[in-house]
N, C-alpha and C positions, 0 to 999 in steps of 0.2 A: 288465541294461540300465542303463546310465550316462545321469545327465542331463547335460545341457551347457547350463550356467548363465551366459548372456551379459551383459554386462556395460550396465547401465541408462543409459544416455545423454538429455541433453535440449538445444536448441538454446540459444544463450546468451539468449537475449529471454528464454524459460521462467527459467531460471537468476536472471535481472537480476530478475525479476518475487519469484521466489521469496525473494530477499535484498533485495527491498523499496528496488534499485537503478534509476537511470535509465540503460539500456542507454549510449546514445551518450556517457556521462562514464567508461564503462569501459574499462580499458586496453585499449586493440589487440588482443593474444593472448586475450582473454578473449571479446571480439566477434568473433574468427575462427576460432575451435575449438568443439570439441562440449565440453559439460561433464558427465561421470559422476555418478552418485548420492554416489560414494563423495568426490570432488573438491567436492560440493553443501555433505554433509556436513562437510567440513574446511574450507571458507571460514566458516560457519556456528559450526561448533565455536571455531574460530583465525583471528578475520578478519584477512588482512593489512593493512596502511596505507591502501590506497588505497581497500580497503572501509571502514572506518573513516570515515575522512576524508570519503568518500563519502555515508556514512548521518548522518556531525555537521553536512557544508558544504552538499553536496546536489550538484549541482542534482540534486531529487527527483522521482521522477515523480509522473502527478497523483492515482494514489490514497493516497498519501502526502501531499501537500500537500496534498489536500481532508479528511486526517485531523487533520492540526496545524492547519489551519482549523477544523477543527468544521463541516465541510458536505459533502454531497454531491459524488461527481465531475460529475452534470447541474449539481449548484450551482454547479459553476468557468465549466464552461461558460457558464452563463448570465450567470454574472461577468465575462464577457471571458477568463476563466485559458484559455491551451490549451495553454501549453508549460509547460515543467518548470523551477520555480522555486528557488533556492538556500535555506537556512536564513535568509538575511539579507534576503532579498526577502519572505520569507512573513513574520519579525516586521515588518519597513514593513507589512505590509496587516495584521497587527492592532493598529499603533500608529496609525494612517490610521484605521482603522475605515469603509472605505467606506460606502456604503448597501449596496449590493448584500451585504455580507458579513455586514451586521447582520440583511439580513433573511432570508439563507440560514443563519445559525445560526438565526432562530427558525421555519423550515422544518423545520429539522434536530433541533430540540428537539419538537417538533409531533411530528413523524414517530415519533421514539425513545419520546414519553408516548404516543401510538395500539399503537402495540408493543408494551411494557408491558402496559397495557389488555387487551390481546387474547390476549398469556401469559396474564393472572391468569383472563381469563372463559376462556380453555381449560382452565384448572388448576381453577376452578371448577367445570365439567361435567365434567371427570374423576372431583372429588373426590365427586361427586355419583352418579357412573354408578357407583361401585364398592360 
């Protein structure tokens, strides 16, 4: 009995997502074909230019720019962010320092010390139950 080993495909949005791209700044053939695991892997391995260029200019999508913010994707949200913003747009809003972004970084530091906190008391009762 032979397997027949088919070849792993994913929609380009999946793909865009994966390489930490914003779908609609991608060329044309890239958003109207399927993309293979093994094609996944070689943009990743060997990005061409316009993945490059893509990941340095942007425009990013927003769980990417809620990460070079230092805040949440609800955090953009609530900041007004809902579209995808370029490398040059995200340094104006941390030279800007709006309110809303000062205070979703200290959400955002709140969150990541409760975090912490709740590792160590787990790692605590662990170190304790053994």
């Amino acid at each position: 009995m032979t397997s027949h080993q088919s070849t792993q495909t994913m929609k380009p949005a999946t793909a865009a997502k994966k390489l930490g791209v914003y779908l609609e700044a991608t060329p044309a053939e890239f958003r109207e074909g399927v993309v293979t695991r093994a094609e996944l892997n070689a943009l990743q391995a060997d990005p061409p230019e316009w993945l490059r260029d893509l990941r340095r200019d942007g425009p990013h999508p927003r769980p990417v720019v809620a990460q070079k913010l230092g805040v949440s994707i609800a955090g953009l949200a609530r900041g007004g962010v809902t579209e995808a913003l370029t490398t040059e747009q995200i340094e104006a809003l941390k030279q800007e320092q709006p309110e809303w972004l000062t205070k979703e970084r200290a959400t955002q530091a709140e969150v990541r010390k409760e975090a912490a906190r709740l590792r160590q008391r787990d790692a605590d009762r662990a170190a304790e139950g053994s």
